[in-house]
C-alpha positions as CSV (number, residue, x, y, z in Angstrom):
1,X,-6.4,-23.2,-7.3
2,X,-3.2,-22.0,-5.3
3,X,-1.9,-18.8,-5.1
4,X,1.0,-19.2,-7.6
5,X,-1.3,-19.8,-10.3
6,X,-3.0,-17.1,-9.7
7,X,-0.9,-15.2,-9.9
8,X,0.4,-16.6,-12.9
9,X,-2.5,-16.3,-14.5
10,X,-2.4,-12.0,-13.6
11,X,1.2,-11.5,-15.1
12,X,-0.3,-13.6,-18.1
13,X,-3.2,-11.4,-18.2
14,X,-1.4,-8.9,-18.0
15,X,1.9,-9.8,-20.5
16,X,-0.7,-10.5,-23.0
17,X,-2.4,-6.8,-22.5
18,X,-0.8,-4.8,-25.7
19,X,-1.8,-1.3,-23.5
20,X,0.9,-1.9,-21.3
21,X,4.8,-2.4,-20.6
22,X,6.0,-4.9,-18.2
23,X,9.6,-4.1,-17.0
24,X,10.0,-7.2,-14.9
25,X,8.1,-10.3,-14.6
26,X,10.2,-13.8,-13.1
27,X,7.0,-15.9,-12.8
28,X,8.8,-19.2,-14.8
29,X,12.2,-18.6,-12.3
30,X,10.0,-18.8,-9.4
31,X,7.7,-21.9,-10.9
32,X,11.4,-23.8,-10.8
33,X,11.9,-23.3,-7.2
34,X,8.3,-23.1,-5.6
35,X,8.5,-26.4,-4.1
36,X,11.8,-25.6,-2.3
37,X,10.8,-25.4,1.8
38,X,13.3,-24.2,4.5
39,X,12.2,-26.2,7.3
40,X,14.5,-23.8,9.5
41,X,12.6,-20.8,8.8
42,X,9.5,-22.3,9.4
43,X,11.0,-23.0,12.9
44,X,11.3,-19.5,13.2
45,X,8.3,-18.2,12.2
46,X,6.2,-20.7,14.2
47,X,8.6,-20.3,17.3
48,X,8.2,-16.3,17.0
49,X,4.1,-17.0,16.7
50,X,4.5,-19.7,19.7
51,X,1.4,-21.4,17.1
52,X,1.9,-24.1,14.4
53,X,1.5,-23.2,10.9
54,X,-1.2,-25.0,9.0
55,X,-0.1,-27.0,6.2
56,X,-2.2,-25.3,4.0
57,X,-0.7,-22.1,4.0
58,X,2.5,-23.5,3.1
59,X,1.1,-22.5,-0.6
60,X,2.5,-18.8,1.0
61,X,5.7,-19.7,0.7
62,X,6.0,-20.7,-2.6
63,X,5.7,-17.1,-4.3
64,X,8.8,-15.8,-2.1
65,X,10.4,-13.3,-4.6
66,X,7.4,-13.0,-7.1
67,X,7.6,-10.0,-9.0
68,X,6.4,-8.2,-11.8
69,X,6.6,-4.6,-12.2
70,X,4.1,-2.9,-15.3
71,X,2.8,0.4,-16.5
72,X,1.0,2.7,-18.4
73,X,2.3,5.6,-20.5
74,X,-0.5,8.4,-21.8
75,X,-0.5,11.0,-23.9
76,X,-3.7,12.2,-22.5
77,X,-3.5,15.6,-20.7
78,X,-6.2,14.7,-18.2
79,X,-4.7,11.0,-17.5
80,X,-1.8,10.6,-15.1
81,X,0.9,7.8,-15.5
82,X,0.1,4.4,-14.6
83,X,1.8,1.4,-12.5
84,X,1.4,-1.5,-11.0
85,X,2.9,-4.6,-9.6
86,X,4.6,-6.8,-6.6
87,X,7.7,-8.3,-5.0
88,X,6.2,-10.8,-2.9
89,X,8.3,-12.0,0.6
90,X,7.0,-15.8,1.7
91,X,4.8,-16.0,4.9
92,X,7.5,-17.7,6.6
93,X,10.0,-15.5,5.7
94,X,7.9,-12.6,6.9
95,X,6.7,-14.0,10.5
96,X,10.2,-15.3,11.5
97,X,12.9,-12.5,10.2
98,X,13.2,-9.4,11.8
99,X,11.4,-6.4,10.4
100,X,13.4,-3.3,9.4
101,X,11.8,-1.8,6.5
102,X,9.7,1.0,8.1
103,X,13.2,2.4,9.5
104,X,13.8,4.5,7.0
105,X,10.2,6.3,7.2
106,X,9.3,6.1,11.0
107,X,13.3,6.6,12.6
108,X,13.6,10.1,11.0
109,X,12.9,12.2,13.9
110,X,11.2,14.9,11.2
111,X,8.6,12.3,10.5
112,X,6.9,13.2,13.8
113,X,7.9,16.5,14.1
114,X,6.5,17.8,11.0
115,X,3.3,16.1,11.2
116,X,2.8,15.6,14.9
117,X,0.9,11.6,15.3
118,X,0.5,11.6,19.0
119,X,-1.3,8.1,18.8
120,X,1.1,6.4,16.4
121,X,4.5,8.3,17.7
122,X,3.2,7.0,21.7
123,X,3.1,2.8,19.8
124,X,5.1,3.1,16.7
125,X,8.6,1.8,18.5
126,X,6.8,-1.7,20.4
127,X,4.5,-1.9,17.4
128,X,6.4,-1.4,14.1
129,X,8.9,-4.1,14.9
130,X,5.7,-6.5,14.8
131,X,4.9,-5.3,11.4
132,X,6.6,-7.1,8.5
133,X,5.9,-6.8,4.9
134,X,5.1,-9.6,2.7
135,X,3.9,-7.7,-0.4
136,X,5.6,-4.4,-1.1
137,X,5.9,-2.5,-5.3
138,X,7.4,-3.6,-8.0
139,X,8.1,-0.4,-9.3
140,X,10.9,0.5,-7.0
141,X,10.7,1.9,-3.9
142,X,6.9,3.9,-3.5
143,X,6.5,3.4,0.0
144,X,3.8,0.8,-0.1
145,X,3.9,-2.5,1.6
146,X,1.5,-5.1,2.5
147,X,1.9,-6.4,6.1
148,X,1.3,-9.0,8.7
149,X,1.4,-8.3,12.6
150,X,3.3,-10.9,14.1
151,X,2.0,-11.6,17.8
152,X,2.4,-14.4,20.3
153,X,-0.4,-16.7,20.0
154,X,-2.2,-14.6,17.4
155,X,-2.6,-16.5,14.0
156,X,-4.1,-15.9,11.3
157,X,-2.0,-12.6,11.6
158,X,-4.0,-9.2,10.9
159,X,-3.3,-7.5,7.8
160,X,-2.1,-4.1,7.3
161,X,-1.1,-1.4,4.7
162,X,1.9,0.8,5.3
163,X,2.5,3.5,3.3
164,X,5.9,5.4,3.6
165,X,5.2,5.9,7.6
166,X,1.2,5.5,8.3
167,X,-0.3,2.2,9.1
168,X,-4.1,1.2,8.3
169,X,-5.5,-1.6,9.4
170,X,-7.3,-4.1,6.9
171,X,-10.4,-5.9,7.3
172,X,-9.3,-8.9,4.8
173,X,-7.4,-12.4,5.6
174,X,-4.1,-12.8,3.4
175,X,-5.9,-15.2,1.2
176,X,-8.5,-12.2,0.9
177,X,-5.6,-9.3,0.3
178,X,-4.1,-11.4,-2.0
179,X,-7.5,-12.3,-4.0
180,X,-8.5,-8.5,-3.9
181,X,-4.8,-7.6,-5.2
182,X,-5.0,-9.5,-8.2
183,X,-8.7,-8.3,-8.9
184,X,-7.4,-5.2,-9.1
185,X,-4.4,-5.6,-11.3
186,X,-1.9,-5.1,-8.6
187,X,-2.4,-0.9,-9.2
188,X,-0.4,1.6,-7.6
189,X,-2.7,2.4,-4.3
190,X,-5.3,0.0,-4.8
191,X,-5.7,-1.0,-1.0
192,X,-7.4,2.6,-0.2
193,X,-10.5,1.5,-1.8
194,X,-10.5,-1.0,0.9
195,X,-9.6,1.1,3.6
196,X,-12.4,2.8,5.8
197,X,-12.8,6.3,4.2
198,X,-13.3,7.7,8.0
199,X,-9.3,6.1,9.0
200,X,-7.6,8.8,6.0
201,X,-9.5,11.3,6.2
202,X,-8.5,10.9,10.2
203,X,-4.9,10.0,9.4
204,X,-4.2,11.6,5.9
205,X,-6.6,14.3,5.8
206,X,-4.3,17.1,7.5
207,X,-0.9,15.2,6.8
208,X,1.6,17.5,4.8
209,X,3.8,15.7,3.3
210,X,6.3,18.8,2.0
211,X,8.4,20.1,4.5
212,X,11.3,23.1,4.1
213,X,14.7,22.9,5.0
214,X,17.4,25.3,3.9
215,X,15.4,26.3,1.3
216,X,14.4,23.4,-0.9
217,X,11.1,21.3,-0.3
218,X,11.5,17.6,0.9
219,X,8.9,15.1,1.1
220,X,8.0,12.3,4.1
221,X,5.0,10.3,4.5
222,X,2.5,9.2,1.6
223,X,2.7,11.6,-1.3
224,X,1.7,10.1,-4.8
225,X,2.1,12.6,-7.6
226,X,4.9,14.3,-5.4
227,X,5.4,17.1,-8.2
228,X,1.9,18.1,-7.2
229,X,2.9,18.5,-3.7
230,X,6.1,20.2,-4.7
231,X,4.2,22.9,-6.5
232,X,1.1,23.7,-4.2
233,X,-1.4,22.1,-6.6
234,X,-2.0,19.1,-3.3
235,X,-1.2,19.9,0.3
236,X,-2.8,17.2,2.1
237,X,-1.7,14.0,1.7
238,X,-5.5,12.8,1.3
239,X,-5.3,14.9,-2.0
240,X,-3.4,12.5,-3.5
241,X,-4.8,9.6,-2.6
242,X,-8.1,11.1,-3.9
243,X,-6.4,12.0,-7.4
244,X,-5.0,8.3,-7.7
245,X,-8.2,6.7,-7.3
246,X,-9.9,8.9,-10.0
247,X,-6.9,7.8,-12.3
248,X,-7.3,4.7,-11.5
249,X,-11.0,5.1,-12.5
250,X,-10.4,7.2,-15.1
251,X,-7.8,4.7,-17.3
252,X,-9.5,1.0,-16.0
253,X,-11.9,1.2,-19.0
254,X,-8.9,1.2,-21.2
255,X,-6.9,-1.0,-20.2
256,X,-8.8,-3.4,-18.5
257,X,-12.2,-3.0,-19.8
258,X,-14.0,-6.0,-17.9
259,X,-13.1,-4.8,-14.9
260,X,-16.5,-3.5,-12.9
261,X,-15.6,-0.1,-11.6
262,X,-19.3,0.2,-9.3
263,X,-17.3,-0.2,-5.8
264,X,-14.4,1.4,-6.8
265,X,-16.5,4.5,-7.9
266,X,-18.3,4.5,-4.2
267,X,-15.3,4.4,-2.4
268,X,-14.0,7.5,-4.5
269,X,-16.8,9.5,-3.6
270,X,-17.6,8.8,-0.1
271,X,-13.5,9.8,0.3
272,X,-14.5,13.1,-1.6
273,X,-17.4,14.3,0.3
274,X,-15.4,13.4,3.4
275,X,-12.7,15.4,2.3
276,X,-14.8,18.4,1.1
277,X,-16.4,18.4,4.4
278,X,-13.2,18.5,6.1
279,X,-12.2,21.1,3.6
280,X,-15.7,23.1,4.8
281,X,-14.5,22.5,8.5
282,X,-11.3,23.9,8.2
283,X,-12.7,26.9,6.3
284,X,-15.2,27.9,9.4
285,X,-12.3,27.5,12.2
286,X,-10.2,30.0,9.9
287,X,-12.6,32.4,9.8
288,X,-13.6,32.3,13.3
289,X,-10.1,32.1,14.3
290,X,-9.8,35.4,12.2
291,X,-12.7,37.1,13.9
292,X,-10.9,37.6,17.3
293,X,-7.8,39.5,15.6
């Protein structure tokens, strides 16, 4: 089966789930127009690669501008609001145009200073422009993409998630990212289950994503629930992430009910004990920071 029908058969799945809204779904425009090719962006891409594209990931190409955007209202006071969804880029379209869409994250010069990254901020201008996005939300602009690394000579390209500024690297092809994304209904942060608990806990664990200026709190860098940030119930970015995988867990068994929850459940606690242990860490230094004052 190729990849447009399966993701046809998600946003039928998930059109025909009465628990949830779908704001935008384009699946028959894009059925009209899948076998369209552009024979000069293909040039592109596979001159910017310097490697030939196989023919059978031409399939990639036909769910350029896929989208469907869905969520989840509650009225439960300990369930959080729901969302899911895509606006899918082709393959060739995302190895042969140029990349600008971390700019707006990674340019701002407070993005480093308020969270100094000296790994990342030493790369980030060679490596970003590498980075291009073929999978990014469908609920408007969260921060969230899914990502190729375009390199000479380098094909099938790694995968990556960026989210609004920090990078992780993923240990799936795009026929694996893609298979995993609709396994997982296309939620809101679902590629953190998939990401080495170790890598946020290193990258996210001591991010703050609030920062002060003139008086008023702004936020940079991942931040889900961002009122929780804004009023000192989160401070780490980490906590968020954390929080979104236990709603996540929390409202599956509603509204997707045959969905096994076993790994997503392991990954949620490992991240927790990581993070309390942190939490544990950071506790000791204060207090043996406070015993030389």
């Amino acid at each position: 089966m190729k990849i447009l029908e399966k993701l046809e058969g998600l946003i039928i799945e998930i059109c025909n789930n009465g628990k949830i809204t779908i704001d935008k779904n384009n699946i028959e425009e894009v059925k009209k127009s899948a076998d369209f090719f552009s024979q000069r962006l293909l040039s592109r891409a596979e001159e910017r690669i310097n490697l030939k594209i196989p023919d059978e990931d031409f399939q990639y190409d036909s769910i350029g501008s896929l989208t469907l955007d869905w969520d989840a209202t509650t009225n439960e006071s300990d369930e959080e609001y729901l969302w899911g969804g895509f606006q899918l880029l082709s393959l060739i379209e995302s190895l042969g145009m140029h990349s600008h869409f971390w700019d707006n994250y990674n340019s701002d010069s407070r993005f480093w200073k308020n969270n100094p990254q000296p790994e990342a901020e030493a790369i980030w201008k060679d490596f970003l422009p590498k980075l291009n996005y073929f999978h990014k939300s469908g609920h408007g602009d969260d921060g969230t993409y899914g990502c190729i690394l375009r390199e000479e000579g380098v094909y099938p390209c790694p995968i990556y998630f960026f989210d609004s500024g920090i990078w992780f690297k993923m240990n799936m092809s795009l026929e694996e990212y893609y298979h995993t994304m609709i396994a997982c209904k296309a939620v809101y942060y679902w590629q953190y289950f998939y990401i080495d608990t170790q890598e946020i806990v290193k990258k996210l664990g001591n991010y703050k994503p609030v920062y002060i200026e003139y008086g008023a709190k702004y936020l940079q860098g991942p931040h889900p629930f961002s009122d929780k940030f804004k009023d000192g119930t989160f401070t780490y970015s980490a906590e968020g992430v954390l929080h979104q995988m236990k709603n996540i867990i929390k409202r599956f068994p509603k509204l997707f009910p045959d969905v096994d929850l076993t790994y997503f459940k392991e990954r949620c606690d490992a991240l927790e004990k990581a993070l309390n242990t942190l939490n544990l860490i950071q506790k000791a230094k204060a207090k043996f920071l406070r015993s030389f004052i």
